[in-house]
KEMIGU-99568 format. One record per atom (N, C-alpha, C): residue in one letter; z, y, x. Coordinates in pm, whole numbers, padded with zeros to 5 digits, always signed. Layout:
// residues N
AZYX/...
// end
This chain:
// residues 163
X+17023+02163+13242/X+16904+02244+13259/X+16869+02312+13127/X+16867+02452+13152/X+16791+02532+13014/X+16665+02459+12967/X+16623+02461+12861/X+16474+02426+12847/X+16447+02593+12808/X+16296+02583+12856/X+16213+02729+12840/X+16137+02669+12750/X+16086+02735+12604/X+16048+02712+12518/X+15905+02799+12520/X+15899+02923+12582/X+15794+02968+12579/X+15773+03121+12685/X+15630+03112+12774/X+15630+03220+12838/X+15507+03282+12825/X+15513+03400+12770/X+15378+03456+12756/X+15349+03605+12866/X+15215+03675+12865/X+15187+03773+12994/X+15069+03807+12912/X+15068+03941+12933/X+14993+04058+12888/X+14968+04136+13024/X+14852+04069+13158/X+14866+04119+13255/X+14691+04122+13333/X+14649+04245+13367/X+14537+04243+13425/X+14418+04167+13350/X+14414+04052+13333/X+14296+03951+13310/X+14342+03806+13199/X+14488+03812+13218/X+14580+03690+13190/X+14629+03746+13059/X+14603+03724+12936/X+14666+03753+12820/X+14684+03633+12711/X+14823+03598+12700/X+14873+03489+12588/X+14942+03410+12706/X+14966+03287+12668/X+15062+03173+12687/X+15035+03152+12851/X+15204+03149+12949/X+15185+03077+13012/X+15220+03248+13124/X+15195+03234+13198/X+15250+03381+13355/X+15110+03325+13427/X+15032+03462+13471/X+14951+03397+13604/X+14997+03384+13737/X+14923+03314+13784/X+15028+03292+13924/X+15068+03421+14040/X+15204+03406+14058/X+15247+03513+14126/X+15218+03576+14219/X+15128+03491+14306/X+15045+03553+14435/X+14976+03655+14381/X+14909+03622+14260/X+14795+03725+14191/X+14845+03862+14132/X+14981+03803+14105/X+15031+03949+14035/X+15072+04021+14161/X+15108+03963+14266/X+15193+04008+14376/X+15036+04095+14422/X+14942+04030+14419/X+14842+04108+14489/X+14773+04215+14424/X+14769+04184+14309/X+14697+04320+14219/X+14810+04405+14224/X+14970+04409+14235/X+14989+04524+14288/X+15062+04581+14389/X+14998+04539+14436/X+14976+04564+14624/X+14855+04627+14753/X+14750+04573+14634/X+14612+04589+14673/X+14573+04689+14618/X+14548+04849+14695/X+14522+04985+14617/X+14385+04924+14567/X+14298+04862+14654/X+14194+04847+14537/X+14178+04800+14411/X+14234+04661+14410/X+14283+04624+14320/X+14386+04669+14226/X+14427+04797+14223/X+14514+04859+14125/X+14396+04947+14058/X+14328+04983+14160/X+14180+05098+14124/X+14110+05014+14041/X+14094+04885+14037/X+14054+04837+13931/X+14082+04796+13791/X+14174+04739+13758/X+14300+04769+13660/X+14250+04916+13602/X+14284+05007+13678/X+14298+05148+13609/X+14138+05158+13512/X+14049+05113+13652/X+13928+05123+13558/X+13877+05033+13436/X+13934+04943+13477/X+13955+04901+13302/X+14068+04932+13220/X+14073+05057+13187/X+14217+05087+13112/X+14291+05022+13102/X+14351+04980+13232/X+14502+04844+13218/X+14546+04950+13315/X+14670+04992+13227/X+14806+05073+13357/X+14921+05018+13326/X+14921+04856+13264/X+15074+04801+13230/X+15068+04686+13183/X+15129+04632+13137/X+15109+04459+13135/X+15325+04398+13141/X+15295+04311+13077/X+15425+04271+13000/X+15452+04105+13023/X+15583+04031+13116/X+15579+03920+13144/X+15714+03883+13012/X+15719+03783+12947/X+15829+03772+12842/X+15847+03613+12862/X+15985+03546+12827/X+16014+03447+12814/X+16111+03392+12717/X+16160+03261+12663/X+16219+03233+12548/X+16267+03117+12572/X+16401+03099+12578/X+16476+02964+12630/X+16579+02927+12527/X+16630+02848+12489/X+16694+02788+12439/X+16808+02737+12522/X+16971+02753+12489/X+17110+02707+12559/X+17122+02558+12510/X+17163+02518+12384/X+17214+02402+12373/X+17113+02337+12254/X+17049+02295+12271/X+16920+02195+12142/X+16986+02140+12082/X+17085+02091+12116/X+17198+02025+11981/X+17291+02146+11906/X+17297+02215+11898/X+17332+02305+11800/X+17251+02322+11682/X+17362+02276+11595/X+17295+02343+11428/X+17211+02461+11386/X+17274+02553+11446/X+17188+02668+11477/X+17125+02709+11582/X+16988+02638+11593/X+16922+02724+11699/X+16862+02856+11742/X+16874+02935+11632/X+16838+03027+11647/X+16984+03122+11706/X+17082+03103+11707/X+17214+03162+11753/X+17180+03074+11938/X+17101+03037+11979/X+17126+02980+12147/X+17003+03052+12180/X+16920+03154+12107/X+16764+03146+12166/X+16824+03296+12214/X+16747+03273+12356/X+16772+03382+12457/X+16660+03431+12489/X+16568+03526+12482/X+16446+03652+12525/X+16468+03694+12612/X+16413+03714+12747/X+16388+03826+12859/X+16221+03869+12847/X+16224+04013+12848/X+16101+04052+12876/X+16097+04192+12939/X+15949+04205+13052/X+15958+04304+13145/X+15836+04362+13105/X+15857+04470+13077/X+15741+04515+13086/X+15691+04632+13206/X+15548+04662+13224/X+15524+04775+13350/X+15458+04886+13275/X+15451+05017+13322/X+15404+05107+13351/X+15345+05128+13472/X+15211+05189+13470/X+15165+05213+13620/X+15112+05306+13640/X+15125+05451+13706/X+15062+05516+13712/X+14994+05549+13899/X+14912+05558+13926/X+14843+05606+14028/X+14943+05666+14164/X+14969+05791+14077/X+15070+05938+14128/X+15180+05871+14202/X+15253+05807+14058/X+15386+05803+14052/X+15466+05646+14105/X+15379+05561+14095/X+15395+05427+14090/X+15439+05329+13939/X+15552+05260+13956/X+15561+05174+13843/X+15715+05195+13758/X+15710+05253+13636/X+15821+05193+13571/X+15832+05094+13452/X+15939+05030+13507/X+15965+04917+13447/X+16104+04893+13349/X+16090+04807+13224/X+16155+04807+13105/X+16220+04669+13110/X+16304+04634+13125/X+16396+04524+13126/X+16477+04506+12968/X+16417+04423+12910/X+16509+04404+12772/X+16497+04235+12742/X+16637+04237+12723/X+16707+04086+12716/X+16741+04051+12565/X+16732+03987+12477/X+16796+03959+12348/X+16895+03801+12418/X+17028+03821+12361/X+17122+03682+12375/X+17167+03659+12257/X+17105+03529+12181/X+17092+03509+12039/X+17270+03434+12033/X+17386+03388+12170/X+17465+03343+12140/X+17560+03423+12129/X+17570+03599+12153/X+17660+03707+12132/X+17603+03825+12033/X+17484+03781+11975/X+17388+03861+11902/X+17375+03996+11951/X+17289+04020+12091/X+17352+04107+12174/X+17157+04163+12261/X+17135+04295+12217/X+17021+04293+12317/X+17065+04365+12401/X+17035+04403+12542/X+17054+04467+12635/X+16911+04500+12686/X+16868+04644+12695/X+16761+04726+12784/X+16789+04783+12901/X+16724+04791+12970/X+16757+04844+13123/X+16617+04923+13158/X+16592+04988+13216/X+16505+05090+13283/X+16478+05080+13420/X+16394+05109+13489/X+16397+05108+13674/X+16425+05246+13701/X+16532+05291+13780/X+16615+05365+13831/X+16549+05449+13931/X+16474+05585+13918/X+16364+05601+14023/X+16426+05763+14071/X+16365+05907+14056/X+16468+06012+14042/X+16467+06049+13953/X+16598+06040+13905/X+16676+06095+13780/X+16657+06238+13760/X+16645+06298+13846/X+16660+06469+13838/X+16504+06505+13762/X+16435+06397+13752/X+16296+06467+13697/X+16289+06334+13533/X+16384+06321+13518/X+16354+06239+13322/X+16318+06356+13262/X+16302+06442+13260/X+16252+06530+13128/X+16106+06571+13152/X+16071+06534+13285/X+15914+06544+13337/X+15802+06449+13329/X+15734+06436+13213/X+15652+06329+13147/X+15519+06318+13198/X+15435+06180+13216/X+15320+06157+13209/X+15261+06101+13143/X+15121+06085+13060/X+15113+05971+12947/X+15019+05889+12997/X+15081+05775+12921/X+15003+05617+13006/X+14863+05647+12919/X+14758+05518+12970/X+14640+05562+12892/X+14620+05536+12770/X+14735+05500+12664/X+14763+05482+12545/X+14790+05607+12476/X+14826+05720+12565/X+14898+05849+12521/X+15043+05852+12504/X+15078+05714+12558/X+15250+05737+12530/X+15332+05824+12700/X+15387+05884+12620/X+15488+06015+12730/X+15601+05882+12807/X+15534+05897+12961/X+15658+05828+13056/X+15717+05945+13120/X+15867+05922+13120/X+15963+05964+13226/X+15894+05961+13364/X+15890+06068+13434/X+15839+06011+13582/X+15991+05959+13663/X+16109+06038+13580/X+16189+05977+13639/X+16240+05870+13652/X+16122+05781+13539/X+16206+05633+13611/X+16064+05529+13603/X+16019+05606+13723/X+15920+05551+13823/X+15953+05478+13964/X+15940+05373+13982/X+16004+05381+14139/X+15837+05308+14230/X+15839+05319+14326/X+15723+05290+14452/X+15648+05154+14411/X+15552+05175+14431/X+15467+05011+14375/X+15548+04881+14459/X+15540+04965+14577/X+15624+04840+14676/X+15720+04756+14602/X+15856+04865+14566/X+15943+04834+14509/X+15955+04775+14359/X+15899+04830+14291/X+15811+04799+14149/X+15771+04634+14172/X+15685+04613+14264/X+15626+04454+14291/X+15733+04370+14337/X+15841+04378+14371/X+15900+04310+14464/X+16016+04278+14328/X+15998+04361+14215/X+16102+04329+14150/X+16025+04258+14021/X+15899+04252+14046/X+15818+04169+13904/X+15856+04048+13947/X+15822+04039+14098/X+15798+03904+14131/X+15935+03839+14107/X+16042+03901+14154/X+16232+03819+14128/X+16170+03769+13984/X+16149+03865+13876/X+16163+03838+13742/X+16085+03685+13707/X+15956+03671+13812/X+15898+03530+13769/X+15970+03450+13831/X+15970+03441+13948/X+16048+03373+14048/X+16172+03317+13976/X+16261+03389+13899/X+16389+03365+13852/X+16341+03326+13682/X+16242+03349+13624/X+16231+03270+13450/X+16315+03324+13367/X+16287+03492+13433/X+16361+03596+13312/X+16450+03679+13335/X+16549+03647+13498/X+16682+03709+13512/X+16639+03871+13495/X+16720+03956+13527/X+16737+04112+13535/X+16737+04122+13745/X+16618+04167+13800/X+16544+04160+13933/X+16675+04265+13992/X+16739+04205+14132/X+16847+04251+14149/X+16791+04330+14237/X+16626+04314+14297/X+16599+04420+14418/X+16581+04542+14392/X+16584+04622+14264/X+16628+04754+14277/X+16745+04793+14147/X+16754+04935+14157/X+16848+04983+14053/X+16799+04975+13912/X+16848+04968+13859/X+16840+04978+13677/X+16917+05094+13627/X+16900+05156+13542/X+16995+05245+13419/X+16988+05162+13301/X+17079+05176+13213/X+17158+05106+13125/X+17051+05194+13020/X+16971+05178+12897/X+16911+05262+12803/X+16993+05371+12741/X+17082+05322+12703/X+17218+05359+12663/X+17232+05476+12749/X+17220+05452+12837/X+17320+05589+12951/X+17214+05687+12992/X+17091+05705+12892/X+16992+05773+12874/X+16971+05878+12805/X+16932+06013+12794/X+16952+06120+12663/X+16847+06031+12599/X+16810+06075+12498/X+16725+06081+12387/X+16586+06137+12412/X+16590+06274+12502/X+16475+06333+12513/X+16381+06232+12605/X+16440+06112+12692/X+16362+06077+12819/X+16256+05978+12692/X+16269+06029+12565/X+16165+05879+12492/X+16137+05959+12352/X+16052+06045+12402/X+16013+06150+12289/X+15883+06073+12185/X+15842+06086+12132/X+15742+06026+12002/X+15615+06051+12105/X+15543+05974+12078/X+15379+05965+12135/X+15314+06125+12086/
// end
């Protein structure tokens, strides 16, 4: 068994140590009202992260410590995109992923209420958006197989222009 060393959430009401429970996340976004609220308290995103450890008997633990973290975007319009980035401390290796929504519109931006410029193209349906937060708790970090991803990498440059 992995040991999980630490899970923290930057979500709705729930901020620092620990995930709120999934029904709640499942329902705030699901529930248009409850998204209408969120918005009105300037929350359009929120971030679930976790930190596990492979083998505790290794000399070096910091070469076994493994990171998954998801973060959301939410907009009203468009629905949710989501940021998948993994650090694997045993291949010294991060991997980012994106939610896969239409591609034909990445150069068509909206800004979250921070002012940062999102891709609308990699927005996908709240439905779909929720169904893949929840794999991510459900599973304690994996990469949510219920929709598509793009590789960051296999991204221009322009889809992540400066604030």
């Amino acid at each position: 068994m992995t040991p999980i060393i630490k899970k923290e959430a930057a979500f709705d009401d729930h901020w620092g140590s620990g995930w709120p429970d999934i029904g709640v996340v499942e329902q705030r976004l699901s529930d248009p009202e409850k998204l209408a609220q969120m918005f009105a308290k300037g929350r359009d995103g929120g971030c679930f992260s976790i930190k596990w450890i492979y083998d505790k008997n290794n000399a070096e633990p910091q070469s076994e410590l493994v990171a998954a973290t998801l973060y959301m975007h939410m907009n009203s319009e468009h629905g949710i995109k989501l940021q998948y980035s993994r650090w694997d401390g045993r291949i010294g290796e991060k991997k980012t992923y994106h939610s896969k929504g239409d591609l034909t519109r990445l150069k068509h931006f909206v800004r979250s209420f921070h002012r940062t410029p999102l891709s609308i193209g990699l927005f996908v349906p709240f439905e779909i958006g929720r169904k893949a937060v929840k794999e991510f708790l459900e599973t304690d970090g994996d990469l949510p197989r219920s929709i598509d991803w793009v590789p960051e990498d296999g991204l221009p440059s322009e889809v992540f222009p400066l604030p």
